[in-house]
C-alpha positions in Angstrom: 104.7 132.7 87.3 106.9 129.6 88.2 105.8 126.2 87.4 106.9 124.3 90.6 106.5 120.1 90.4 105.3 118.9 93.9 106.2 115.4 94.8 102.8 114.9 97.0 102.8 111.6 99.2 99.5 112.1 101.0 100.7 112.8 104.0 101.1 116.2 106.3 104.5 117.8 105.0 104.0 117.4 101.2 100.5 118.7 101.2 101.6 121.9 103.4 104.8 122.2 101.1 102.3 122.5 98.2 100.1 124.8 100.0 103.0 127.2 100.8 104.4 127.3 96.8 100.2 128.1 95.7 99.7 130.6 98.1 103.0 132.1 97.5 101.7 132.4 93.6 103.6 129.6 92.4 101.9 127.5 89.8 101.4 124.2 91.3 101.5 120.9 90.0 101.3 118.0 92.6 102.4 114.6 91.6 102.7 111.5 93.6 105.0 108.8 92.5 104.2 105.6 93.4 107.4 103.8 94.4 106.8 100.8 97.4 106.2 97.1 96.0 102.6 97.3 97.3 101.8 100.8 96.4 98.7 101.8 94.0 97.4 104.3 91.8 93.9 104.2 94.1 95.7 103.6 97.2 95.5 105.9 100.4 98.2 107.5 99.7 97.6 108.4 96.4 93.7 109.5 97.3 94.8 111.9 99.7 96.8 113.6 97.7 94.5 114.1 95.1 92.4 115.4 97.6 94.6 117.9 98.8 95.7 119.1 95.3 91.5 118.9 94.7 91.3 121.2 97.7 94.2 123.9 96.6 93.1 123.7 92.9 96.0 122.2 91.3 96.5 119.5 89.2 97.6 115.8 90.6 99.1 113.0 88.7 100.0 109.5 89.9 103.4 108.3 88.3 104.4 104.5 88.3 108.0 103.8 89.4 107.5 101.0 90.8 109.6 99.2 88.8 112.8 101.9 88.8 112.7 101.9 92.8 112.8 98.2 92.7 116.2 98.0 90.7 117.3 101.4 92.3 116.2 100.9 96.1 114.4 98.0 97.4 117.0 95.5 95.8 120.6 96.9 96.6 119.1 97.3 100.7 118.1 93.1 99.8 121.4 92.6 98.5 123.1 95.1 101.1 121.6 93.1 104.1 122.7 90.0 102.6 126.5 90.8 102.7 126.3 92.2 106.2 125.7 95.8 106.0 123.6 97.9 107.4 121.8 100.1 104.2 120.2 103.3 104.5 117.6 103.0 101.8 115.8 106.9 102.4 119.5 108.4 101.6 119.6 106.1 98.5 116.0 106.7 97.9 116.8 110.5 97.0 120.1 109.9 95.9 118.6 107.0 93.4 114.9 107.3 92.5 112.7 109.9 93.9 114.4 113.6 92.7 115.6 111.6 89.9 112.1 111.1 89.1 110.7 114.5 90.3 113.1 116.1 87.8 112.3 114.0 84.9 108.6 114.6 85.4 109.6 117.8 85.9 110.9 118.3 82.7 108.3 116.4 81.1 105.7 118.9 82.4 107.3 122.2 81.8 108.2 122.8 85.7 111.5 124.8 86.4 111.6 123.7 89.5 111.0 120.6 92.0 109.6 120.5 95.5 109.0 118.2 98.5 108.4 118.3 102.1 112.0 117.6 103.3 112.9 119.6 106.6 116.2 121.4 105.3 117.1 124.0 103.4 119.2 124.3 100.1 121.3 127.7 99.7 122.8 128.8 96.3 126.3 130.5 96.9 127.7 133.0 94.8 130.0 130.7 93.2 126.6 128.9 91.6 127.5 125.5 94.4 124.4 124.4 96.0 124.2 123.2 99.7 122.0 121.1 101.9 121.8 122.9 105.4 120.0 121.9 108.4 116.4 122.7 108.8 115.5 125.2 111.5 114.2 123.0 113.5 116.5 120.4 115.1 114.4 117.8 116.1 112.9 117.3 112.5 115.9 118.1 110.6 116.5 115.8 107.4 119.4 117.0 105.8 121.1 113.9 106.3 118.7 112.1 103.8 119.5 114.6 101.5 123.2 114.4 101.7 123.9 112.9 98.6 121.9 114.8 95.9 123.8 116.2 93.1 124.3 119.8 91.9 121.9 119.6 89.1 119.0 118.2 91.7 119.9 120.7 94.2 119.7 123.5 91.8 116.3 122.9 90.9 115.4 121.4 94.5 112.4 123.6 97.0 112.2 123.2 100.3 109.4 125.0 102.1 109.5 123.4 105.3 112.6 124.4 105.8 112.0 127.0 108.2 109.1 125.6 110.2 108.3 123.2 113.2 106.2 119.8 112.8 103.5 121.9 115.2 103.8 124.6 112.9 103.1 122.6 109.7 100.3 120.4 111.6 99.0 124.3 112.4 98.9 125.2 108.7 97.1 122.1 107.6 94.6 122.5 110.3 94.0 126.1 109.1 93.8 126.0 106.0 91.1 122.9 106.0 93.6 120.3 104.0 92.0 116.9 103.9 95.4 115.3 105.4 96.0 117.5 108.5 95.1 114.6 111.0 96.9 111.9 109.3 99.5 110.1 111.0 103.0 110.5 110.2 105.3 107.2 109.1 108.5 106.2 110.9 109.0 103.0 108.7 111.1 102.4 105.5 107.8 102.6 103.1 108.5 99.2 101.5 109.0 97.6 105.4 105.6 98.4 106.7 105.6 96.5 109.6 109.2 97.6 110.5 110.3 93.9 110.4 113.7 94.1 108.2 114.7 90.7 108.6 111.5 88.9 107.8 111.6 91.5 104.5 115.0 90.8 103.4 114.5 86.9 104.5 111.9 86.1 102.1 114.1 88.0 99.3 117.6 86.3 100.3 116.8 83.7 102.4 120.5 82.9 103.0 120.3 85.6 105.2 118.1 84.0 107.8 120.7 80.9 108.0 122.0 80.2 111.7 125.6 80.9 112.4 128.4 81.0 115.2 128.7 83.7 117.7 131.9 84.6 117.7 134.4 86.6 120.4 137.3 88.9 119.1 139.6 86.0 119.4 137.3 83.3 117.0 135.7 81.8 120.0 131.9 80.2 119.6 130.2 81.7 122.1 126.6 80.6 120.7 124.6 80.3 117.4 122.4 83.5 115.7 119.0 83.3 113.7 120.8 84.9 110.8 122.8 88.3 110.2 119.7 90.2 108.9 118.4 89.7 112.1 121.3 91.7 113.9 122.9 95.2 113.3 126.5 96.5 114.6 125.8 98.3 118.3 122.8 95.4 119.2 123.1 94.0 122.8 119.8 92.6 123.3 118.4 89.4 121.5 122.0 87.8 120.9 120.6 84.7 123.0 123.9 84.5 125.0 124.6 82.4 128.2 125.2 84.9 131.4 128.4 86.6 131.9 129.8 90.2 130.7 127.5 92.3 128.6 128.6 92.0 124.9 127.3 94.2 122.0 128.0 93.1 118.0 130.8 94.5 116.6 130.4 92.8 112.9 128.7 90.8 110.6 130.9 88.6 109.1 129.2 87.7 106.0 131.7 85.5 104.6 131.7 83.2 107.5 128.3 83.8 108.4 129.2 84.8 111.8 128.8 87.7 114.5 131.5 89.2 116.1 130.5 90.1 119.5 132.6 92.0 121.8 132.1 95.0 125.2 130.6 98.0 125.0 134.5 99.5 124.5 135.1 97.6 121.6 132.6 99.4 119.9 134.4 103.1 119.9 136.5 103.5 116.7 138.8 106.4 115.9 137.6 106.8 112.9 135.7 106.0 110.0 135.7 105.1 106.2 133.9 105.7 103.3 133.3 105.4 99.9 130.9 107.0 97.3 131.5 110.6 98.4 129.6 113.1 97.7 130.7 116.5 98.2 128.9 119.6 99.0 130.4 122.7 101.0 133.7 121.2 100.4 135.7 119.8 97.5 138.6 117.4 97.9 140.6 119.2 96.2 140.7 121.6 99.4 142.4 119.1 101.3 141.7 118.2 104.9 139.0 119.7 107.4 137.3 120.2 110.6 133.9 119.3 110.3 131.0 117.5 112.7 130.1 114.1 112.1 127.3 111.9 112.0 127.2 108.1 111.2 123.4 107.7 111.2 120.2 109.8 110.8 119.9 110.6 114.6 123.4 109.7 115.6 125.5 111.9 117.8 127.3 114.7 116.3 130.8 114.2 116.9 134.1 116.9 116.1 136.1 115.1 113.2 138.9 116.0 110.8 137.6 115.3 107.6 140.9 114.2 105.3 140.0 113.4 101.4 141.4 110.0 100.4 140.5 110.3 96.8 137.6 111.7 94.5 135.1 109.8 96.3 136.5 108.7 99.0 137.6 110.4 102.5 138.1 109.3 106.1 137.1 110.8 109.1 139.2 111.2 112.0 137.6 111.2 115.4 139.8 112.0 118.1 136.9 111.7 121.2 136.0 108.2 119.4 132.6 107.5 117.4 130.5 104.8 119.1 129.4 101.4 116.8 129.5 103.0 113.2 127.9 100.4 111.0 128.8 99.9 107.3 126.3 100.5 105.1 125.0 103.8 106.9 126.2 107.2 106.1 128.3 108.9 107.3 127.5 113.2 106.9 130.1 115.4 107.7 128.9 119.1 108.5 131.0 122.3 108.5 128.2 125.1 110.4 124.6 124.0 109.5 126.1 122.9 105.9 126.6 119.6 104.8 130.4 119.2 103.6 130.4 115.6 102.3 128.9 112.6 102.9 129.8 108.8 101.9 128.8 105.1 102.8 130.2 104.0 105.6 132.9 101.0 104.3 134.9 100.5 107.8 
């Protein structure tokens, strides 16, 4: 029987992951690592997931990593913010901290594999290379977040939800009498509660709350800004403009503490940039592509040509234009349902 490590959060999609692996005769082991700033072992969290594992008859453990996802997560998004870009902290999460952590517990505990409640799928090709695909269902898909784990984490990495529905999972809880079937699901980074970013990354670099110009394309001062944390590339509303055209920001100028603000038209690039590449159903070494491309987690696909610019590096032509990429994001190239490569988005 295969020892499977469960990375339990409480919630819905975890628990039913874990319920999936037991009743398929995999031996269980739930384990909920505690990872937010204001996370604790005795937290809500953390009780319902012992109460699910309670429930299943598997053992739970609470794991503190507090400290790992501070260095690892919380403070390059801080730090990110500060110099203008727009971070994606649930890509660098599981790129960074959490399968990181699963594994080593993992390891620690005897468990061949890992598992969590990630809507995707991971497939194993004949050559030994492990892929992220999309889930089945589209409108829950989270492949994107997974677009940067490695070989090694991928290899070891269940997905059980892969296959289902959000109605189907919330179906299976229900069923099968697990303590967390009616709990609500969160849309908010877990260390930004309350959803407010700028408030967050204010009181952690408070240089980024400082006023600043409003600029146009040509250096013009159109008005003054609350601070750059407080904006994002794309934003129309909130720029506390006097009337006239509609104009959306097209960059944080951190070095002049400035936005650049611009039409909606100035938004559309041909094209975009990026660094830290990591590559899955293609290598660079296979030269250029046609792929579809996303630059955030529930941006529009968009046909590219995918053209490697170095190990980790590529660029991604887009001959239709892709609207307001932002850097910091991701940007997740797909060739089918696979993810090819992915990278932060650097211009």
């Amino acid at each position: 029987m295969t020892r499977v490590l469960v990375g339990m959060s409480g919630g819905v999609d975890s628990s039913v992951a874990a319920l999936l692996l037991a009743e398929a005769g995999r031996e269980v082991m739930g384990v909920t690592l505690l990872l937010s700033p204001t996370s604790r072992p005795d937290d809500a969290d953390a009780r319902s997931a012992a109460r699910v594992c309670g429930a299943l008859g598997v053992p739970h453990r609470v794991l503190d990593c507090r400290g790992d996802f501070e260095d690892l997560v919380v403070g390059p998004f801080v730090r990110a913010y500060a110099r203008g870009l727009t971070p994606s902290p649930c890509v660098a999460c599981n790129r960074r901290a959490k399968l990181a952590q699963l594994l080593a517990a993992a390891d620690d505990l005897g468990c061949p594999l890992v598992a969590t409640g990630h809507y995707a799928r991971v497939r194993v090709r004949d050559d030994g290379r492990a892929v992220v695909s999309r889930a089945a269902c589209a409108a829950k898909d989270q492949s994107y977040f997974l677009c940067q784990a490695s070989q090694r984490e991928l290899r070891r990495l269940v997905l059980p939800l892969g296959d289902l529905s959000k109605e189907e999972v919330r179906a299976l809880a229900a069923e099968r009498g697990l303590p967390c079937a009616g709990r609500r699901e969160s849309q908010d980074i877990c260390f930004v509660p309350d959803g407010d970013h700028a408030a967050f990354v204010g009181s952690r670099a408070p240089g980024a709350l400082d006023p600043g110009p409003v600029l146009d394309a040509d250096g013009r001062e159109l008005g003054r800004h609350a601070g750059l944390a407080c904006h994002t590339v794309g934003q129309r509303r909130g720029l506390g403009l006097p009337g006239g055209p509609r104009r959306y920001v097209l960059a944080k100028d951190a070095a002049r503490n400035a936005l650049v603000v611009g039409s909606d038209g100035d938004l559309v690039s041909d094209g975009v940039e990026a660094r830290e590449a990591a590559w899955g159903a293609r290598l660079p070494e296979g030269g250029a592509f046609d792929a579809t491309l996303v630059v955030c987690s529930r941006g529009t696909p968009h046909a590219a040509r995918v053209v490697p610019t170095g190990r980790y590096s590529f660029r991604a032509e887009v001959p239709g234009g892709v609207r307001a990429p932002a850097p910091g994001q991701y940007a997740v190239a797909y060739v089918g349902e696979e993810v090819a490569c992915s990278g932060v988005i650097s211009g």
